[in-house]
C-alpha positions in Angstrom: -12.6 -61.0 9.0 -14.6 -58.0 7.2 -12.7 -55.4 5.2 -14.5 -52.5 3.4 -12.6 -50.7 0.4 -13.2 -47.0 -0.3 -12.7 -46.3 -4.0 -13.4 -44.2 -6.8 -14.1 -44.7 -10.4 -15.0 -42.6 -14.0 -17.8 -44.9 -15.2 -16.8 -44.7 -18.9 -14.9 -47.8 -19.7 -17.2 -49.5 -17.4 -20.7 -51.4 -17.7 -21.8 -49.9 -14.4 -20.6 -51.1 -10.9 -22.8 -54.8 -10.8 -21.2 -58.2 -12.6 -23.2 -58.6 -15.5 -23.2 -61.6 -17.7 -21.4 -59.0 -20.8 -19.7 -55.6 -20.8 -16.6 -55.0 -18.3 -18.0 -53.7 -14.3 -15.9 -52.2 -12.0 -16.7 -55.2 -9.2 -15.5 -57.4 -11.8 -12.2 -56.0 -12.4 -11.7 -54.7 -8.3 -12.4 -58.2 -7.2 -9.7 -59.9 -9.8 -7.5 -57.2 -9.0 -7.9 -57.8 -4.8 -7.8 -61.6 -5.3 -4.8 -61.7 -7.5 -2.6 -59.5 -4.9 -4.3 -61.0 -1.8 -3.9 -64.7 -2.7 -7.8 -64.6 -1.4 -10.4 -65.7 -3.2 -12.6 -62.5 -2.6 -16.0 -61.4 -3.3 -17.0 -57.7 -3.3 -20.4 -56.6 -2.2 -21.1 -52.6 -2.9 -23.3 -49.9 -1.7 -25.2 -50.4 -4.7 -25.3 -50.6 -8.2 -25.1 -47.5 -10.7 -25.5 -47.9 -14.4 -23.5 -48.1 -17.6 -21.3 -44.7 -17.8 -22.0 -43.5 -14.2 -19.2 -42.3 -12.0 -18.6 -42.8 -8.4 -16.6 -40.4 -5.3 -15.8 -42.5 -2.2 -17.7 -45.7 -3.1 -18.3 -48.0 -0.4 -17.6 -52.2 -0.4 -16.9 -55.1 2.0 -15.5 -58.3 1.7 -14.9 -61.4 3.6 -11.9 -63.4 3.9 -11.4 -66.6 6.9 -8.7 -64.9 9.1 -6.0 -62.3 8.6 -4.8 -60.7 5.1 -1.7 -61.9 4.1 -0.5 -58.7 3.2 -1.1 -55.2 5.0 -3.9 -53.4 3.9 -2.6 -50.4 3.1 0.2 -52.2 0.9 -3.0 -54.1 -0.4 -4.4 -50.9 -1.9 -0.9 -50.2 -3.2 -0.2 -52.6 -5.1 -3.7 -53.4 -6.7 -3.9 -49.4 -7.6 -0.5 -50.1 -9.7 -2.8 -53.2 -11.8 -6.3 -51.5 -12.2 -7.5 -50.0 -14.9 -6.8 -46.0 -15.0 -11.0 -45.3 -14.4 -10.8 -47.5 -10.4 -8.2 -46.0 -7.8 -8.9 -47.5 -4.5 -8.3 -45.0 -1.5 -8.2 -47.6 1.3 -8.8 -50.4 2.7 -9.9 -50.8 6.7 -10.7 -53.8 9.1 -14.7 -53.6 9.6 -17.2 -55.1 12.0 -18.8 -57.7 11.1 -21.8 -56.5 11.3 -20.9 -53.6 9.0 -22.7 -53.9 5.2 -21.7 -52.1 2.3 -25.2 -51.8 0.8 -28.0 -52.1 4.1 -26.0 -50.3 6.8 -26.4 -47.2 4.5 -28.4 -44.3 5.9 -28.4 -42.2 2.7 -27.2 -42.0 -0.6 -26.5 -38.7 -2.7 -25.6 -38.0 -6.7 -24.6 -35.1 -8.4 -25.7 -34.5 -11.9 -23.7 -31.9 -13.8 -24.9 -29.5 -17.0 -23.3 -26.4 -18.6 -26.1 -24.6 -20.9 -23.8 -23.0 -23.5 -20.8 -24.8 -25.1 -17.3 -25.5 -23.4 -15.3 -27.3 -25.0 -13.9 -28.8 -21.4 -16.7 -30.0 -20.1 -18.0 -32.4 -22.4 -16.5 -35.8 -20.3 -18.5 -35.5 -16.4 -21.3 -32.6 -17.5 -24.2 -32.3 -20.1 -25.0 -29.3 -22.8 -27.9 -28.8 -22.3 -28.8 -25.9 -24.7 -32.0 -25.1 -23.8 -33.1 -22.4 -22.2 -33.7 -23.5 -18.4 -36.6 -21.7 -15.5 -34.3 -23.2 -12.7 -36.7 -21.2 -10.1 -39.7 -24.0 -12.0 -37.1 -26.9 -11.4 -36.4 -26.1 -8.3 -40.3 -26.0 -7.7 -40.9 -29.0 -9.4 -37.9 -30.4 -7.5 -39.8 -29.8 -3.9 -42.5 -32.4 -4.6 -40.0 -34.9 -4.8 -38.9 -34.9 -1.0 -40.5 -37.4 1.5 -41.3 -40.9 1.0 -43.0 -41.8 -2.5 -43.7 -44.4 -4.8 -41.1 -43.2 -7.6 -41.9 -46.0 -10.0 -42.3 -43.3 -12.2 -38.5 -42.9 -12.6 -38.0 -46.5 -12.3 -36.1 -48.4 -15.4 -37.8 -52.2 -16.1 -35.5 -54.9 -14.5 -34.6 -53.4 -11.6 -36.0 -56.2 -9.9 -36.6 -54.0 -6.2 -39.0 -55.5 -3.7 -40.6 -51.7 -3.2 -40.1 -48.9 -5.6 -40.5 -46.6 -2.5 -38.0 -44.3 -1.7 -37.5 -41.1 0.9 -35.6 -38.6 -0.5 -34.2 -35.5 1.7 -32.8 -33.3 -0.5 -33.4 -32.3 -4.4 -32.1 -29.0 -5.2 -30.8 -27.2 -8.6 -27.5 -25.1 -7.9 -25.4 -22.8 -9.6 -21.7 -23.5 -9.4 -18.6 -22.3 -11.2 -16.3 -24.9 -12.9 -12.2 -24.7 -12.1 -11.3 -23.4 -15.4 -13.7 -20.5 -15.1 -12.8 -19.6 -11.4 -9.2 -20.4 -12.0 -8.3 -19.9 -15.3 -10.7 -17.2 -16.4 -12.7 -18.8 -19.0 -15.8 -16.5 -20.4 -18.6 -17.3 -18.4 -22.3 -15.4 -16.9 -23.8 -16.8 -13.7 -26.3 -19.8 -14.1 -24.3 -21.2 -17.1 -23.2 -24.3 -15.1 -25.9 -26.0 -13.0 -25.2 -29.5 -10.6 -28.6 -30.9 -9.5 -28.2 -32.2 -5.9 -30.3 -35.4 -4.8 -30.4 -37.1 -1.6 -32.3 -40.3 -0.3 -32.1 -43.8 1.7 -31.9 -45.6 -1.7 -32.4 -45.1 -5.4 -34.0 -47.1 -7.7 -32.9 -48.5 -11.4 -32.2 -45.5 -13.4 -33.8 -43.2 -11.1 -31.6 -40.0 -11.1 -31.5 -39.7 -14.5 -35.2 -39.9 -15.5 -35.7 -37.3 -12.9 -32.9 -34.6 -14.2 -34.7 -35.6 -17.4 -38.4 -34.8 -16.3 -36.9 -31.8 -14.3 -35.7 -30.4 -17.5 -38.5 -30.7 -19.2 -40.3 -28.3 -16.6 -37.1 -26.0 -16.9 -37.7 -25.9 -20.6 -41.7 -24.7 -20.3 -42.8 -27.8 -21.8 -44.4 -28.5 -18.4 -45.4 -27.0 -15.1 -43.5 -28.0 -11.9 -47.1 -29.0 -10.2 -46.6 -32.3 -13.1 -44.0 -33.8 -10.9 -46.6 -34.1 -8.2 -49.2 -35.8 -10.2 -46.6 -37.8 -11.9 -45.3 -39.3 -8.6 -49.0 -39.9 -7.4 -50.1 -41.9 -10.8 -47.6 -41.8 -13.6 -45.8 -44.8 -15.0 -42.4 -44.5 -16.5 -43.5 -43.7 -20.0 -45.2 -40.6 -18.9 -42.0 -39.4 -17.5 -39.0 -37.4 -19.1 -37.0 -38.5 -21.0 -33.7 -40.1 -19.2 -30.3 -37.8 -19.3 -26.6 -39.3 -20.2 -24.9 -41.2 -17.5 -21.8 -39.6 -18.0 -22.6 -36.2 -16.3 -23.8 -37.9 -13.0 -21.8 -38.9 -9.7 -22.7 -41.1 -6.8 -21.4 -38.1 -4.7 -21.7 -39.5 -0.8 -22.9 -42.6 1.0 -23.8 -42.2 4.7 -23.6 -44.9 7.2 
């Protein structure tokens, strides 16, 4: 029988969602937690991996077990909530096909990536200061070239170990958006001082978001014109790139299946 798990997690105690051989994961501690409860011996497979720090909204996983759960899957989620760590809360847990997979039945994937441009002192934990001075009309130029299907090994990180480093994305878009404590709470703020880049595509590469906020920002800063990001798809490597932004301002936002 097939079971996915939709969960959520705040990446900072975490080594990113994959088992690795050091550094705590959040498939490593979901899978002790479901196996303990269950009395299964359970293996997780996820939508995908996301690196050290990164945060997650309604991941996607699936596992297998011979049979029936001993236990209702609702109380399932219950009870293994009350034993994770504080950064996992699982939402629920469903019966699946088995045909249904967490990681190759998805259609698309999207992330967020979250800056404020002058300092706050409450936004330091899921967004970036970026102090700079930012053209978001020239990232949101530059941003255009990356939609359809490339060759983004440019933004690729080494070890990612992917049979093809192509990827088709859909959407890449720089908004402006106002944070709770200004729209609730009336904190001093001037439009276009809190910006959430927006990208969507059938799959993502090692690292990828982050070395493309980063190369964005470098055409949002002058150092170089949006037209770059087009060259760079078509013949850069990943040292000719930008510089790769903090994990802890980006959010694997949506998974479609």
């Amino acid at each position: 029988m097939r079971y996915t798990v939709r969960l959520s997690y705040n990446g900072a105690d975490f080594n990113g969602w994959q088992i690795q051989p050091e550094g705590v994961t959040v498939q490593e501690c979901l899978q002790k937690a479901l196996s303990l409860v269950s009395g299964e011996d359970i293996a997780l497979t996820g939508a995908g991996r996301t690196d050290s720090g990164v945060n997650a909204v309604n991941y996607i996983a699936h596992f297998d077990i011979e049979g029936m759960l001993r236990i209702r899957p609702e109380e399932l989620a219950y009870k293994i909530n009350a034993i994770l760590s504080k950064g996992i809360i699982v939402h629920e847990i469903v019966p699946a096909s088995d045909e249904f997979h967490a990681r190759f039945s998805a259609v698309t994937r999207e992330y967020k990536y979250f800056l404020h441009r002058k300092k706050d002192p409450f936004m330091g934990q899921f967004s970036w200061y970026c102090k700079y001075r930012l053209d978001t009309d020239a990232m949101n130029e530059a941003a255009a070239f990356l939609k359809g299907t490339h060759d983004f090994s440019c933004f690729e990180k080494k070890g990612g170990n992917n049979k093809t480093s192509v990827c088709t994305v859909m959407e890449a878009v720089w908004e402006s958006y106002t944070p709770t404590h200004v729209g609730q709470l009336g904190y001093p703020a001037s439009e276009g001082d809190y910006l959430v880049f927006t990208v969507r595509a059938d799959r993502f590469l090692r690292n990828m978001v982050r070395a493309i906020v980063g190369s964005l920002i470098d055409v949002g800063r002058g150092k170089r014109e949006p037209e770059w990001i087009r060259s760079l798809i078509a013949s850069g490597t990943r040292s000719d790139a930008g510089e790769s932004v903090p994990g802890h301002a980006l959010f694997l936002s949506g998974i479609e299946y």
